[in-house]
N, C-alpha and C positions, 0 to 999 in steps of 0.2 A: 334528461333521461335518455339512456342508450336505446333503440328502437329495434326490436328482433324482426328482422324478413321472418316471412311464412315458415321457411324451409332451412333455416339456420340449424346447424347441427347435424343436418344430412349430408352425407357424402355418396355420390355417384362416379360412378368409373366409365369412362367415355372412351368407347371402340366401335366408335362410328368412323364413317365415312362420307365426303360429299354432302349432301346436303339435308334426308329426310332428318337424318338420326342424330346429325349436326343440331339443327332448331329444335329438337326436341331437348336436349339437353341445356340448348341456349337457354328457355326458359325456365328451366329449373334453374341455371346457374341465375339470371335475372331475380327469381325469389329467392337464392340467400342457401342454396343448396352448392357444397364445394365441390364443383366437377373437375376429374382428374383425366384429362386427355393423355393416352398410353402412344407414344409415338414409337417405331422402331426407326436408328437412324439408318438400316439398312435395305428397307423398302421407302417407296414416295409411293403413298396414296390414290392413285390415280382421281385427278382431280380436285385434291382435299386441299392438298398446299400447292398445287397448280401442274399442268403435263409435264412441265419439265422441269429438275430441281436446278440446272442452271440455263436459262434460256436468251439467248442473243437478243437484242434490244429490235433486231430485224424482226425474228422470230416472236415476239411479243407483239410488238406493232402489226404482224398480219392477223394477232386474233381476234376476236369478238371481244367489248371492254369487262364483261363478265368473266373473260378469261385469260387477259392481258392488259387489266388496264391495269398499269402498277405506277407508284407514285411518281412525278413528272416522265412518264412513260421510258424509264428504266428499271430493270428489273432488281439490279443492289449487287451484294455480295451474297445476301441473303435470301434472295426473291420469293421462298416457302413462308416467309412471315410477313408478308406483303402481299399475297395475293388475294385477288379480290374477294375471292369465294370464300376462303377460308376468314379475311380478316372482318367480312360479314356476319360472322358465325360464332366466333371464339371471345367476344370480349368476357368478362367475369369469370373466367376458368382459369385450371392451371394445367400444364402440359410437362412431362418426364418422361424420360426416353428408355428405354430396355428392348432386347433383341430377345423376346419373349415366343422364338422359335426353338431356342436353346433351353435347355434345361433350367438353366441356372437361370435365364429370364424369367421361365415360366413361375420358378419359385417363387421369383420376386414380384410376379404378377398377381399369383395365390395370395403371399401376405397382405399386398394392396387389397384381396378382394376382402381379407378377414376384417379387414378393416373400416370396411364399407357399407353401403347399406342398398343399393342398387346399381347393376350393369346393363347399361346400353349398348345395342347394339344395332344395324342392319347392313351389314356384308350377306353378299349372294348365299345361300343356301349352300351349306355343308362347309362353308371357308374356316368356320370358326373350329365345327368339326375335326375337319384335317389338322389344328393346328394343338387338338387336344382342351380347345375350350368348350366343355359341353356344360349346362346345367348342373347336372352330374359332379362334373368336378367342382362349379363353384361351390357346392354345398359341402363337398369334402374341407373346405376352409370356412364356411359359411353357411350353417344349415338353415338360418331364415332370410337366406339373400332375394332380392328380388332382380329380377333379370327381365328384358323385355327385347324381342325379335324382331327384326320387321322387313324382314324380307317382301320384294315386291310384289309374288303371287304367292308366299308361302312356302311350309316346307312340304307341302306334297301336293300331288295331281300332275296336269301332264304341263305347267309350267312352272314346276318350282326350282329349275334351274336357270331360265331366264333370267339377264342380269337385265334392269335397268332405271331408266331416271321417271322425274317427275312426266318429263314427256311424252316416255314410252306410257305409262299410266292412263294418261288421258287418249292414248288412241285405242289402248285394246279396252276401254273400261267405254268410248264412246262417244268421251267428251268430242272432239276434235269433228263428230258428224255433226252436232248441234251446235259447236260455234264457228261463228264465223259473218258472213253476208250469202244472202239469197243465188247471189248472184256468182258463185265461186265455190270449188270444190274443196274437201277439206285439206287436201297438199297444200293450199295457200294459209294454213292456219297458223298464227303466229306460236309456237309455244312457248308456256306462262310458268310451267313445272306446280300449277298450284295443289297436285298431288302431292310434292313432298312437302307443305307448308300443310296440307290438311294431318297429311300421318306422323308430323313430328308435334304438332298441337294436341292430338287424339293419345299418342302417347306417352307425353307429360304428365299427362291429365293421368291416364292409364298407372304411372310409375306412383303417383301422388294418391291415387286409391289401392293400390298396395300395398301400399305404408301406412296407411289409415289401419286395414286392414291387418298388416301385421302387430300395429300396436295394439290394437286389441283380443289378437286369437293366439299372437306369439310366431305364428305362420309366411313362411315366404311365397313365392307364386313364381311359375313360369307363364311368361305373356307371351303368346304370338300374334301379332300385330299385321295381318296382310296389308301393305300398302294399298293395292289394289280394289281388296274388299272395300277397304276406306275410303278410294277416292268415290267409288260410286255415289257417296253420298252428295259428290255432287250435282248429280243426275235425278236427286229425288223429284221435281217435279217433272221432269219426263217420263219415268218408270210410274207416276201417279195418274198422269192423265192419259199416258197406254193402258192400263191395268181399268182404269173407272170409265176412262170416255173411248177406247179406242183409238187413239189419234197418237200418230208417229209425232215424235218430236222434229221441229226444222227448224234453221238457223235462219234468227231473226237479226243478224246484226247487234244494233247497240238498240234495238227498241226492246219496250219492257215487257215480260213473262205477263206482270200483272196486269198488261192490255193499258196500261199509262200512255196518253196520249196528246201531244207528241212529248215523245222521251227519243233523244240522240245524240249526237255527237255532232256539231256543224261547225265549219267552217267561219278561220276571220283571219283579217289582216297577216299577212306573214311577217316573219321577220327579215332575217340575211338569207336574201335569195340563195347566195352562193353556198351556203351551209344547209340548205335546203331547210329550213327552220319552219315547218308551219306551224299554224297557231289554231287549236280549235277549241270551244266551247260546249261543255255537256250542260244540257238541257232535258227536265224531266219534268213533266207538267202532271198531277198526281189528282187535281179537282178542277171542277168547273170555275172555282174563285179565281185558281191559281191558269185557268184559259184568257180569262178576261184580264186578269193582270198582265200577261204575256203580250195580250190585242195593244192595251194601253201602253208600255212599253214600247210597242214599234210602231207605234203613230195611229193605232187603228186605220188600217185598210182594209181596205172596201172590202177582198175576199174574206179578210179575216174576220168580217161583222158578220158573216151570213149568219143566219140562223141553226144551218143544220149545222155547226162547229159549235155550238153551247154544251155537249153532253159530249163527253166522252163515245158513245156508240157510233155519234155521228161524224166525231175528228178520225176512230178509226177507220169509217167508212174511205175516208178521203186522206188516209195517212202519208201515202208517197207525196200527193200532193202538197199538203201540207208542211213537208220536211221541204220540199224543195224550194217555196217561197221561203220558208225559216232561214235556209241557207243562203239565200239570194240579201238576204237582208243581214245575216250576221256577217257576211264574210266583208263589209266594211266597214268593222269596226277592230278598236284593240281586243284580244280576247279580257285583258283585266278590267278593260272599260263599260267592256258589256259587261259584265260576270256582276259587277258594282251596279251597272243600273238597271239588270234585272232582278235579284235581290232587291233591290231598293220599291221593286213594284209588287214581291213579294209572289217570285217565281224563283224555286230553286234552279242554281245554277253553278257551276265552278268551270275555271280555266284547266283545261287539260295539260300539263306540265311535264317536260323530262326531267331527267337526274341533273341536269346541269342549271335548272331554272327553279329547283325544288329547294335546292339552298336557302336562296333568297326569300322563298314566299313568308309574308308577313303571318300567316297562319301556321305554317308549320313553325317559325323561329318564336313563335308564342307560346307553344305546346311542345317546344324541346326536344323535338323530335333530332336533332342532332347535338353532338358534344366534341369541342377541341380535346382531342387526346393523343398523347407521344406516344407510338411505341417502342419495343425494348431497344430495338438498333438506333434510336436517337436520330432515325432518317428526317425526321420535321413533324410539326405538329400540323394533324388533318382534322375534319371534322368527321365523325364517324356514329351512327345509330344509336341512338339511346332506347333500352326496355319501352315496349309500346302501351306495357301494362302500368294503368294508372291507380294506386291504392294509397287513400288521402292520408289513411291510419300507420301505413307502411311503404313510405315513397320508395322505389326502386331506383337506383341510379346506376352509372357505370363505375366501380372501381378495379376493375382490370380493365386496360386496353387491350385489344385482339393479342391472346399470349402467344410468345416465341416459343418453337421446339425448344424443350426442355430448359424451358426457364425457372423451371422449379426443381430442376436434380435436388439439389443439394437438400431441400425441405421434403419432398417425399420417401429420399435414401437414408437422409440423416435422420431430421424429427419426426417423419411418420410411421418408418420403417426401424429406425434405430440400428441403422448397421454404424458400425465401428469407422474410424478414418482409413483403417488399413483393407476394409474390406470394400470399402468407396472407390478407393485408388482403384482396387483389384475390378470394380467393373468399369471404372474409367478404362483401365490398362485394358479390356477385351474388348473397348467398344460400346457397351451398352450405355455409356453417358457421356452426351456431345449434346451441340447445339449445333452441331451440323450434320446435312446426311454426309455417309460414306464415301470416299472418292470415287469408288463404284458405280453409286449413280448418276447417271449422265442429268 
């Protein structure tokens, strides 16, 4: 029996950018919704298919690996279908190209929209405007389209022209003054961008009541989606316990909101000095069962039998303390080794892991959390993310690899659109169908 995804049969139009509006559509395309990514081949996204559309192998190796890490640390022929941000983002979708500044773009962007059932978007406030795609017009092709915004602070007030990322978010929104360590101002904060993973979750979600909603009323909707509004939400228990107890939020590190004690990150065994590799172990202690298991665990020592360490009240009393014997004692050991035989004494635990050690873990290669797949340029087969969403009735998999610019001309212009071969040629011959950008950009 063929098994229908959630959202089979929905077609969304993808005119994002970068990364919120990107994951928002990724997970519709993950449930079975056909996203059609609009490229033009005569702009490069800033940042979507990477800074530069051909970039020297010098040039790549000075970036960040989020922004240059391309497969064996060459960029290709192609390097916009390989880059990492984008190839993170795009698998299940299709991509087709139109220079939809021009007229005769635009038209063929319109029939795309009639033919659809939702458009994404979040470019900076009024971009879409200047280019004549307002609401307004989708409805002229679509009058129960569903469309959704998401500009960073909106489209009005005194920042709604403000361009920026998930990590501008967390500083004007706050995040950045509560994390971090005591002991360190917020300049040192690592950013995580988990604002654009909150507003492209919130507006999946958002696109998918929509549609609910227009099956049933006949009705389409315009969403605007403040990223910013949205990130707040991560800040709910601080905005709670100002508001109920007075008390300004501070940055506690890796200990826990919920006063869990000891809850941290400690140190163990390193690995290749030279690569600077260290190894640490998270550790979160949540009851008094799970204190005593932790005592038993590390031989029970003497400090650790006292009496006032039985309650929680009184391990926070003496918390630096206590982290710092922790650490004293984990840092000689494997972090896998402990992680195994603290669990075994029935204290939660895991190995803190990077991307290069994440491969191998026995728990993530259980749970499938990666998938061998080739993409279109035939550069070699990698291992690449698989849908994080598990539905036992409706398994989600990957059957697109991260798609290539305009790997789907030919199925969006011919079977979706139904133009003629002679009219095919006719946007080849101006440009608007390629699989590569223009010579133009650099």
């Amino acid at each position: 029996m063929t098994v229908r995804l959630p959202l089979e049969g929905v077609r969304v139009v993808d005119l994002c950018v970068v990364w919120a509006g990107t994951f928002a559509t990724l997970l519709l395309a993950d449930l079975g919704a056909e996203v059609i990514k609009v490229e033009n081949p005569f702009v490069l996204p800033p940042m979507t298919r990477g800074a530069l559309a051909h970039p020297s192998k010098e040039y790549a190796a000075a970036l960040p690996p989020a922004a240059g890490g391309y497969p064996n640390n060459d960029p290709g022929a192609r390097p916009w279908n390989v880059h990492p941000t984008f190839v993170s983002l795009y698998r299940n979708k299709k991509s087709f190209t139109v220079d939809w500044r021009r007229p005769e773009g635009m038209e063929v962007l319109g029939k795309l929209i009639a033919k659809s059932d939702a458009v994404v978007e979040n470019n900076a406030t009024e971009t879409l405007e200047r280019l004549g795609v307002t609401y307004e017009w989708l409805r002229q092709w679509r009058d129960d389209i569903v469309m959704i915004r998401m500009a960073a602070y909106g489209s009005s007030g005194p920042y709604a022209q403000a361009r920026a990322l998930g990590v501008h978010l967390e500083s004007v929104m706050g995040h950045t003054l509560i994390r971090g360590y005591d002991d360190l101002d917020p300049t040192t904060s690592t950013p995580i961008f988990s604002g654009d993973y909150l507003a492209g979750a919130q507006s999946a979600l958002a696109v998918m009541m929509a549609l609910w909603h227009r099956d049933r009323t006949g009705e389409g909707q315009l969403i605007e989606m403040a990223q910013a509004e949205n990130a707040s939400a991560m800040l709910a228990q601080g905005f709670m316990d100002y508001a109920l107890n007075g008390r300004e939020p501070e940055r506690i590190g890796n200990r826990s909101i919920y006063g869990f004690c000891p809850s941290g990150v400690f140190p163990c065994r390193g690995g290749d000095v030279a690569l600077v590799e260290d190894r640490w172990v998270s550790i979160c202690v949540t009851s008094d069962d799970e204190w005593h298991g932790l005592v038993v665990a590390m031989g029970s020592p003497e400090w650790a039998t006292a009496a006032s360490l039985a309650s929680q009240t009184g391990r926070r009393a003496q918390e630096a303390e206590i982290e710092a014997a922790i650490g004293a004692w984990t840092k000689g050991w494997d972090d896998y080794d402990l992680f195994h035989h603290l669990q075994a004494h029935g204290v939660p635990a895991a190995p803190i892991l990077d991307g290069t050690r994440a491969f191998d873990d026995p728990h993530v290669q259980a749970r499938g959390v990666y998938q061998p797949m080739t993409p279109f340029d035939q550069i070699g087969t990698y291992r690449f993310v698989t849908p994080f969403l598990r539905f036992p009735a409706t398994p989600l998999t990957v059957h697109q690899p991260p798609v290539a610019m305009g790997e789907h001309n030919d199925y969006v212009y011919r079977e979706l659109l139904d133009y003629s071969e002679a009219e095919y040629q006719g946007f080849k011959d101006r440009g608007h169908v390629s699989m590569d950008f223009d010579a133009s950009i650099a």
